[in-house]
C-alpha positions in Angstrom: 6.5 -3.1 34.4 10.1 -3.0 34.0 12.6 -2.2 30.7 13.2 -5.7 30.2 9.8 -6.4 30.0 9.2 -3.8 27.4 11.9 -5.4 25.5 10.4 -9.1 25.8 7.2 -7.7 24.5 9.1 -6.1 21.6 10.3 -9.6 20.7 6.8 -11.3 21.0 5.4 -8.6 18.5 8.6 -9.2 16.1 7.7 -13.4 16.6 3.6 -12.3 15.5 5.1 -10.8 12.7 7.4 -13.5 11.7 5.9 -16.8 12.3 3.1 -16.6 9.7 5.9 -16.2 6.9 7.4 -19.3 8.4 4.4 -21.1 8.7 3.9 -20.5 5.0 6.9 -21.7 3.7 7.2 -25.2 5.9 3.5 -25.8 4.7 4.6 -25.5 1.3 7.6 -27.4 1.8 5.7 -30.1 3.6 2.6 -30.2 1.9 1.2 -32.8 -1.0 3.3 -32.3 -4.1 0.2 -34.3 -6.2 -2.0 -31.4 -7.0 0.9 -28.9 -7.9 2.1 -31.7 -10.3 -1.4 -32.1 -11.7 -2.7 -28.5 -11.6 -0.5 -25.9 -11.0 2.7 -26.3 -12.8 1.1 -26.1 -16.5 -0.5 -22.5 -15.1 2.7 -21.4 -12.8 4.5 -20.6 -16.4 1.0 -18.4 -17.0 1.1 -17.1 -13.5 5.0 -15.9 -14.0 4.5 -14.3 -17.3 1.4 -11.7 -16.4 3.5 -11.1 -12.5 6.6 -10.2 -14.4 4.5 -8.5 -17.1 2.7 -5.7 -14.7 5.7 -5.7 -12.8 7.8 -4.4 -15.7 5.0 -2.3 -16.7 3.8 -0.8 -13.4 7.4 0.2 -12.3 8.8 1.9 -15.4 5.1 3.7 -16.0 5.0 4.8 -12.1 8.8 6.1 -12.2 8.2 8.0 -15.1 5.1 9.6 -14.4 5.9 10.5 -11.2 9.6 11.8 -11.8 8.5 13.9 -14.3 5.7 15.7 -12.6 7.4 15.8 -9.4 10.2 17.5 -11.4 7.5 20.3 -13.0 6.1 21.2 -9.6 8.6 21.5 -7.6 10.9 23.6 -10.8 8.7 25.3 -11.9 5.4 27.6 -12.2 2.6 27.2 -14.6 -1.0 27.6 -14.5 -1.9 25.2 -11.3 0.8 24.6 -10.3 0.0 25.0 -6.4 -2.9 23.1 -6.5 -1.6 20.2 -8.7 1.3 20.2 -6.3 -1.6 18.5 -3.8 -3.9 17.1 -6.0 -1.0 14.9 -7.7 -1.3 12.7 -4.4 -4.8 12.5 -4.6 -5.0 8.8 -6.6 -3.4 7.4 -3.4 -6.8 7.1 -1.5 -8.5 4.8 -4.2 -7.4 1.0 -3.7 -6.6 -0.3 -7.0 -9.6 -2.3 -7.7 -12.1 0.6 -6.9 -10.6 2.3 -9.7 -11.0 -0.9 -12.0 -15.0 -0.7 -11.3 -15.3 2.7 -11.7 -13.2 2.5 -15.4 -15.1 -1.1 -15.9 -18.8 0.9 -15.7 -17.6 3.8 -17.6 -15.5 1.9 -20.8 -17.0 -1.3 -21.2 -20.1 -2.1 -23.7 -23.2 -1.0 -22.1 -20.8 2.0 -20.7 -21.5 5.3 -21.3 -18.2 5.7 -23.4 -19.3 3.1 -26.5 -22.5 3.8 -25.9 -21.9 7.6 -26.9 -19.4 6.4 -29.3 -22.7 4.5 -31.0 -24.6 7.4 -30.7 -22.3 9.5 -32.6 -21.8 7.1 -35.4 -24.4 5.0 -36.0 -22.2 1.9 -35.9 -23.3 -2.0 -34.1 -21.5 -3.4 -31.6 -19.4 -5.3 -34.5 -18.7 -2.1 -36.8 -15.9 -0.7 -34.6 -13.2 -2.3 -32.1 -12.1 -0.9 -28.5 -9.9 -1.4 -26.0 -10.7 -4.3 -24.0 -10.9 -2.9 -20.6 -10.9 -6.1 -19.0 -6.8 -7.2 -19.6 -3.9 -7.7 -18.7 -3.1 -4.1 -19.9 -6.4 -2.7 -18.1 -4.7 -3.8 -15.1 -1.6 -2.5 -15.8 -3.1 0.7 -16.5 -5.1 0.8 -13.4 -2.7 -0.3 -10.9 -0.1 3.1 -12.8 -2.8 5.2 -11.7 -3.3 4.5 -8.8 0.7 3.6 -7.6 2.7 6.7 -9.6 2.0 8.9 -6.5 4.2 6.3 -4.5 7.3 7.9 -7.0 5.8 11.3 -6.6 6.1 11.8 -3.2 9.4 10.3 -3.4 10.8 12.1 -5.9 9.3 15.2 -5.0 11.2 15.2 -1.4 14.3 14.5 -3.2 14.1 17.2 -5.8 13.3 19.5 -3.3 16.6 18.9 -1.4 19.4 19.0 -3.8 21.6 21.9 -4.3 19.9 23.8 -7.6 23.7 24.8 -8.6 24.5 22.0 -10.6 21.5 22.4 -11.9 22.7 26.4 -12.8 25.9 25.2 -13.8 24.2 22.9 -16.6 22.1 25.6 -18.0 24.9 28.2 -18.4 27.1 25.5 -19.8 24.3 25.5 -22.9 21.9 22.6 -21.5 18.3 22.6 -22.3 16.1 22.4 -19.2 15.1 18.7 -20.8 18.7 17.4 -20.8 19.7 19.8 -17.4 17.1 17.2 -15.6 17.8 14.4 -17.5 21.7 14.5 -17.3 21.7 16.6 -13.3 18.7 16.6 -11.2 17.5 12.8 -12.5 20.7 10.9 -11.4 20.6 12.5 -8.0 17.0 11.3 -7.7 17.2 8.5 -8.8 17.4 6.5 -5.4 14.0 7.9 -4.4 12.7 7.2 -7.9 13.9 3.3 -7.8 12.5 3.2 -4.1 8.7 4.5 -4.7 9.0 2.7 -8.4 9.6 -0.8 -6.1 7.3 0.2 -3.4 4.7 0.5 -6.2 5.8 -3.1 -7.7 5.9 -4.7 -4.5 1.7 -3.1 -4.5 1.6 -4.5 -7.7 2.4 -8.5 -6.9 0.3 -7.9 -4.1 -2.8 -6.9 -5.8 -5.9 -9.3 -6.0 -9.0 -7.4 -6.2 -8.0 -5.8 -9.8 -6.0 -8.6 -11.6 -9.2 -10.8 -10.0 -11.8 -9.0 -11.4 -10.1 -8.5 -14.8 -10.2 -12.1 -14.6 -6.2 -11.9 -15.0 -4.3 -14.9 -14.2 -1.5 -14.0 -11.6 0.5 -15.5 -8.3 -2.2 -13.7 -6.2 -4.9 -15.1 -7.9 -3.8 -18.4 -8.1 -3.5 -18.6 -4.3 -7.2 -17.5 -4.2 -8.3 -20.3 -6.6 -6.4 -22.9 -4.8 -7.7 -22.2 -1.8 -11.1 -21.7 -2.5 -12.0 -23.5 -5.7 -9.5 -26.5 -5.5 -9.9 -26.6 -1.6 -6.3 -27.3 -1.1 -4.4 -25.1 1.1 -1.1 -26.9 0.7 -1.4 -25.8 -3.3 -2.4 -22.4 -2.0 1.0 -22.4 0.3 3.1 -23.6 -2.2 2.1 -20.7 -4.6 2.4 -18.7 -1.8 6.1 -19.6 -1.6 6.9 -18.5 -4.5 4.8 -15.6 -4.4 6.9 -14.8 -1.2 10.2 -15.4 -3.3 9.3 -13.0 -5.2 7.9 -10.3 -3.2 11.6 -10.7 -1.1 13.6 -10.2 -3.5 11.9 -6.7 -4.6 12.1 -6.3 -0.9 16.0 -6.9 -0.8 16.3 -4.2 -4.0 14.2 -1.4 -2.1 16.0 -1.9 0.7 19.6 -2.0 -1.0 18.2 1.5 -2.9 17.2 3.0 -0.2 20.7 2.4 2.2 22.8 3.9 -1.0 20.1 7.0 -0.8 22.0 10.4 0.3 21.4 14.4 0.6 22.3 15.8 -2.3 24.7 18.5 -3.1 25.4 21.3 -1.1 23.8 24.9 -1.1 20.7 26.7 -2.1 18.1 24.1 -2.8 15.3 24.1 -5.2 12.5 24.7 -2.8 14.7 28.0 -1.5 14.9 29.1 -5.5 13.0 31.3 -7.3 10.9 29.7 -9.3 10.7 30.1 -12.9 7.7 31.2 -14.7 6.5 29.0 -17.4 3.7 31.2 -19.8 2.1 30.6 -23.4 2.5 27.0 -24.6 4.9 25.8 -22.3 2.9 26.3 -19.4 -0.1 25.1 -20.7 1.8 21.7 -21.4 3.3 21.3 -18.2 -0.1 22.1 -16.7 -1.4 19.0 -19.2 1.0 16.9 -18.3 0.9 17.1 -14.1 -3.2 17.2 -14.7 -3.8 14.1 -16.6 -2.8 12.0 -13.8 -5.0 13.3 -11.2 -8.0 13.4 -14.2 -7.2 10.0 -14.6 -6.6 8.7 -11.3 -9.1 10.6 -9.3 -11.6 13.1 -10.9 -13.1 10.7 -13.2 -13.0 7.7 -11.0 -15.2 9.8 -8.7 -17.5 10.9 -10.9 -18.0 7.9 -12.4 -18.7 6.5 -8.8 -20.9 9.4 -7.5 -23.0 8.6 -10.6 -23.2 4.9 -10.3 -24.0 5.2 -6.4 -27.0 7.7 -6.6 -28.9 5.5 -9.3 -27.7 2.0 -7.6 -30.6 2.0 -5.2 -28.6 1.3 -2.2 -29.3 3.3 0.8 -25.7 3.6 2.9 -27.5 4.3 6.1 -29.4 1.2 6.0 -28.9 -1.6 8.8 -27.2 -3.4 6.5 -24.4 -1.3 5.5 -23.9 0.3 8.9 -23.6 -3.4 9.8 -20.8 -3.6 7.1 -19.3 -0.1 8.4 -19.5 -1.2 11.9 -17.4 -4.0 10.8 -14.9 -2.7 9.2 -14.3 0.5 11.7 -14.0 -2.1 14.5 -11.4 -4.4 13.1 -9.7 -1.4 11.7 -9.8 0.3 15.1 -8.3 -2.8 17.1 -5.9 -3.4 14.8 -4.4 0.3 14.1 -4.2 0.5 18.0 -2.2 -3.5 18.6 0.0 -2.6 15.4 1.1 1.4 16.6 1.3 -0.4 20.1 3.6 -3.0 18.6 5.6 -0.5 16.7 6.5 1.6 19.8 7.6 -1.2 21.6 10.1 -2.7 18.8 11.0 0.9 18.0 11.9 1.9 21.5 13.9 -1.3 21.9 16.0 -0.4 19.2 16.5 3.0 20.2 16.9 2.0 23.7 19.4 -0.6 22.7 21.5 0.4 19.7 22.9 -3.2 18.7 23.3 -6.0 16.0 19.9 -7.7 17.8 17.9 -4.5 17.5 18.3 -4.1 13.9 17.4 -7.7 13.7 14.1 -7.3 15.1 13.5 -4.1 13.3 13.9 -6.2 10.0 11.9 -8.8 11.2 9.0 -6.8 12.7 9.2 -4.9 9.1 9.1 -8.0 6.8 5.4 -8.0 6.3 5.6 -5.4 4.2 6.7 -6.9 1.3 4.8 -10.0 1.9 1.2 -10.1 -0.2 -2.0 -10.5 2.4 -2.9 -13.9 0.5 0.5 -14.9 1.8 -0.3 -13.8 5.6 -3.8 -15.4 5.6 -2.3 -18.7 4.4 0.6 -18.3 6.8 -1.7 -17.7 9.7 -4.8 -20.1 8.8 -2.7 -23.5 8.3 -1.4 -23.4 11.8 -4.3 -22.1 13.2 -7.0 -24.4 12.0 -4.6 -27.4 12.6 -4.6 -26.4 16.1 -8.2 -25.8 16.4 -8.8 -29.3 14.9 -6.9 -30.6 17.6 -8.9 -28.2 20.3 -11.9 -29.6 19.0 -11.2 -33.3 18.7 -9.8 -33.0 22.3 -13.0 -31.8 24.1 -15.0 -33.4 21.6 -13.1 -37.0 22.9 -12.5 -36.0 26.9 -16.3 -34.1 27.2 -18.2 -34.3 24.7 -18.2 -30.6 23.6 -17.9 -29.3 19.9 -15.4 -26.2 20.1 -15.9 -26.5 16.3 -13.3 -23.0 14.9 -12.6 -21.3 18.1 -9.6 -19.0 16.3 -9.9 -19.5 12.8 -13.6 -18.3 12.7 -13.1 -15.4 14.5 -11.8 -11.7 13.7 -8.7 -12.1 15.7 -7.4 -14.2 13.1 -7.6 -11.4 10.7 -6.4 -8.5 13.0 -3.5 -10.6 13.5 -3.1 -10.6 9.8 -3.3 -7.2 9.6 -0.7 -6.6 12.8 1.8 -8.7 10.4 0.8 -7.2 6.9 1.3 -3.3 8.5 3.6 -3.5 11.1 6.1 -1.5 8.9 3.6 1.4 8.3 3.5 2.1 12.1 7.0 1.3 12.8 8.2 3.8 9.6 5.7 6.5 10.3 6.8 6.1 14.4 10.5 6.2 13.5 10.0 9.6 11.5 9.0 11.3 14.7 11.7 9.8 16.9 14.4 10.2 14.4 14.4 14.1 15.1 14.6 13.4 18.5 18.7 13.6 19.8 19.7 10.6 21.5 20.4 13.2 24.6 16.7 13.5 25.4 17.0 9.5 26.7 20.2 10.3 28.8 18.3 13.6 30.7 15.5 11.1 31.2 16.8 8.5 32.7 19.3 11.5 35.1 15.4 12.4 35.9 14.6 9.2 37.3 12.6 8.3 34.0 13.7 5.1 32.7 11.9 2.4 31.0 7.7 3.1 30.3 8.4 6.1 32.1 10.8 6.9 29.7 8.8 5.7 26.8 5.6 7.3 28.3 6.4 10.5 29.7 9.8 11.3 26.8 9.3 9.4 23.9 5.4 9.3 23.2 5.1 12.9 24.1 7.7 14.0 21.7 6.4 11.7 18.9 2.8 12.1 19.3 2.3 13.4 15.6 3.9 10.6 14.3 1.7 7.8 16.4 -0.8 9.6 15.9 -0.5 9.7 12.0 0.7 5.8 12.3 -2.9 4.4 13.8 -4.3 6.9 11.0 -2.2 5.3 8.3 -2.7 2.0 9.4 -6.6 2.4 10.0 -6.8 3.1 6.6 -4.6 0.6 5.2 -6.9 -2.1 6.9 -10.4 -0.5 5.5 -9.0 -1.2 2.3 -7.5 -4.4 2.6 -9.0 -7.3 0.4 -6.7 -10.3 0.1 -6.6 -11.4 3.4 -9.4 -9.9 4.3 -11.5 -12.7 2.0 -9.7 -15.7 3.2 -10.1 -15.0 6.8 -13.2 -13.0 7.3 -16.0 -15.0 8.9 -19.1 -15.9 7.3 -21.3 -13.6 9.5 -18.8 -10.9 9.5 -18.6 -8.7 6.2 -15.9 -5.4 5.4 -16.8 -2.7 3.1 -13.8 -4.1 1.1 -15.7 -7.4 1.2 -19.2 -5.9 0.0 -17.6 -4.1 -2.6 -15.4 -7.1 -4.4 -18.5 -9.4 -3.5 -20.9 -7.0 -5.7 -18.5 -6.4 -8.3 -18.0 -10.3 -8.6 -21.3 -10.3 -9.9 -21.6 -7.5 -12.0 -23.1 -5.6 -9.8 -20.8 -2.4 -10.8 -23.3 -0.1 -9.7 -24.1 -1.5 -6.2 -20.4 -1.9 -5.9 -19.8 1.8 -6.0 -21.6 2.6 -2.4 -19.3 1.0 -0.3 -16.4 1.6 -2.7 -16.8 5.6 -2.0 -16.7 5.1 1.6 -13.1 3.2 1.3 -12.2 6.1 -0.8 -13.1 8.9 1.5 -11.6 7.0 4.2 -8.3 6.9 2.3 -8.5 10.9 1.3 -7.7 11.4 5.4 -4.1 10.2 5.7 -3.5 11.2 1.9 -4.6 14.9 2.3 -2.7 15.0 6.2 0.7 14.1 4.4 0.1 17.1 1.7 -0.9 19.5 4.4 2.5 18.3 5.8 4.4 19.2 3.2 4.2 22.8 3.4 4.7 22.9 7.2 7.8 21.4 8.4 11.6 21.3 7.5 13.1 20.2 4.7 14.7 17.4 6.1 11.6 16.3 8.0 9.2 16.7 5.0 11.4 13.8 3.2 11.4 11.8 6.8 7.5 11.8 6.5 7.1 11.8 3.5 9.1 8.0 3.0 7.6 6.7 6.2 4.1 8.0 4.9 4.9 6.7 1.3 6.1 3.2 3.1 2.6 2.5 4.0 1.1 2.1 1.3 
């Protein structure tokens, strides 16, 4: 196999990753108008309102939470400091809708929150009013708890780097800590802040399996209903357009934020500094502060799911739910290994070849990232079942055979979707690795009589093996929990964790749903608690490398 051949492969991957998009928007461009006059355009005003709504919501709440106790722990020390430094990551591992069961079980009537509440007081289930879990502010809530690490991580690697003597300057000059950070450190950080804070919005637009089971009416749950209920996948693609519209343009802001993001300052940094000591009250408040996030977004949730799994009555080592782990770890496992595989190629095609065309593909290979899995799914099974039709009407005509779904009714359909949906992952977390790498290395290679997979197999995968390794880990992950997509394409004898779960919580069956919900979760803890271990083990400069590639992924 040659270098040019390496380089072809690179731009079949980037057309995988591009041509579902495409197919998306020309369905939706070419499909029956009828039904979106009919049905859709009286709800797309509905649909608009509660996107923008937890939009708004989810980014300012995520970029403040996280700023703020990214700022406490990397500043300063209070009681807990070290180990809040960590467990402020922790919400990360739950997908957003595990976390709305859990809260759903613990805060809704029959919970044990209103039914203590009862207990207490005496009152009926008229005498008293509480927050309706089930909202469009529930979902907000949820999807904060879950995304603010997203600006954590973020803002945490950027505080760490700036010079702390503008800082020092600011505080002999008479500012308070409060308005030292507010007026110093916070402008500097503010292009890591705005990137997590769109990162966690572009989550947030995404989402299905929370704003679905708070029955909330969004962009992502429209395309659902069309699909499914209406059983019209032209409506579906249309509101997948403009789904995709809008998941672009948030897109096109990350990416203008995180071109103007720069090292800031010169000098000692914060992490070099000695910290200061915060004792008495003041401690005690920052230590309330950074833990209420990680009470909120992971010490209750798995409480609440430990205790609704060991009365549910499901047995996880059953047939049935190896079946459904089987599942899952297989497509998870083919697809971690074809989307890392993918990302080397496109990545060593662009470092290879430095030029206008690599950057192309790069962006291209990339853009699934900001496209919802709804979106993929629809892009991907238009085509595809079109051309199975034709398959099947073709040997059905010429010999009599029934092909009947050869591709859309199989699990390379959604492997494909997930190649498209986490390309970027691998490709960010791969680039971390190689970007520490001096452009020299290639030139001794190829002096050595390495060039092309040589090169790439015995310089570049050597030297980057951390960062492969922690891109098929990242991306293994990514796909466990993966529910939009995975619900439109899965086949009917062919059922995810992520599957079993929404499928159980659909009907009410919180507690059931909590089994297979604490598997995804300890599957996510891996990558989560790899990138904290991280932290405290490499450079500076590295740390914030990882730490955006790692944050990237979702």
């Amino acid at each position: 196999m040659s270098e040019k051949t390496l380089h072809r492969l690179a731009w079949l991957v980037v057309a995988i990753c591009v041509a579902p998009i495409l197919a998306a928007a020309l369905s939706a461009l070419t499909g029956d108008l009828s039904v979106w006059r009919e049905v859709l355009a009286p709800v797309l005003p509905r649909y608009a309102a509660t996107t923008l709504f937890l939009v708004i919501t989810v980014g300012l709440s995520t970029a403040i939470i996280g700023s703020v106790t990214a700022w406490l722990v990397t500043v300063y020390r209070f009681p807990g400091q070290r180990w809040l430094e960590i467990a402020l990551a922790l919400p990360l591992a739950f997908p957003a809708y595990v976390m709305a069961y859990a809260y759903t079980h613990m805060l809704d009537h029959p919970g044990p929150v209103q039914t203590l509440l009862r207990g207490l007081t005496g009152w009926g289930p008229r005498d008293y009013w509480f927050p309706e879990i089930r909202s469009l502010g529930g979902a907000a809530v949820m999807l904060t708890i879950v995304l603010y690490p997203y600006v954590y991580l973020l803002a945490r690697a950027s505080f760490r780097q700036q010079s702390s003597n503008a800082f020092l300057v600011a505080r002999t000059l008479g500012r308070s800590p409060i308005r030292a950070f507010y007026r110093v450190a916070l402008p500097m950080a503010r292009p890591a802040i705005a990137g997590g804070a769109l990162l966690a919005v572009m989550e947030t637009i995404a989402d299905y399996g929370t704003v679905a089971f708070f029955n909330v009416q969004t962009f992502a749950t429209g395309i659902y209903q069309a699909w499914f209920s209406l059983g019209n996948r032209a409506a579906a693609a249309q509101l997948a357009l403009c789904l995709l519209c809008f998941a672009l343009l948030i897109a096109g802001l990350e990416r203008a934020q995180r071109g103007k993001a720069q090292t800031a300052g010169r000098g000692a940094r914060f992490e070099t500094m000695e910290k200061p000591h915060l004792t008495g009250a003041p401690g005690w408040i920052a230590f309330a502060i950074c833990f209420l996030p990680v009470l909120l977004g992971f010490i209750i949730p798995v409480i609440m799911l430990g205790s609704m799994a060991i009365g549910s009555g499901q047995n996880l080592f059953s047939s049935r739910y190896l079946d459904f782990m089987q599942n899952s770890l297989l497509v998870a496992s083919v697809a971690a290994v074809l989307t890392v595989a993918g990302a080397i190629l496109v990545g060593f095609r662009a470092r290879t070849r430095p030029t206008r065309g690599s950057k192309l593909i790069v962006i291209g290979a990339g853009l699934g990232y900001a496209v919802p899995g709804g979106v993929i799914a629809v892009g991907l099974m238009v085509p595809m079942a079109g051309l199975d039709n034709v398959i099947d009407r073709f040997m059905e005509g010429n010999f009599g055979i029934d092909t009947g779904l050869l591709i859309t009714g199989s699990i390379w359909l959604m492997v494909l979707a997930y190649m498209v949906r986490f390309m970027a992952a691998a490709l960010n977390a791969y680039d971390s690795g190689m970007a520490t790498v001096p452009g020299h290395f290639d030139a001794i290679g190829r002096s050595l009589g390495q060039s092309g997979p040589r090169l790439l197999w015995r310089v570049h995968l050597p030297v980057a093996r951390s960062s492969v390794l922690t891109a098929l880990l990242i991306v293994f992950v990514d796909v466990m929990k993966e529910l939009p997509a995975t619900l439109i394409l899965h086949p009917f004898n062919f059922q995810t964790l992520a599957v079993q779960a929404h499928r159980l919580a659909s009907d009410e069956r919180l507690s059931q749903a909590a089994v297979p919900s604490l598997v995804l979760v300890a599957f996510g803890l891996l990558p989560v608690m790899i990138l904290c271990r991280s932290i405290g083990r490499e450079e500076p400069g590295r740390k914030a490398a990882k730490l955006g590639a790692a944050v990237k992924a979702g």
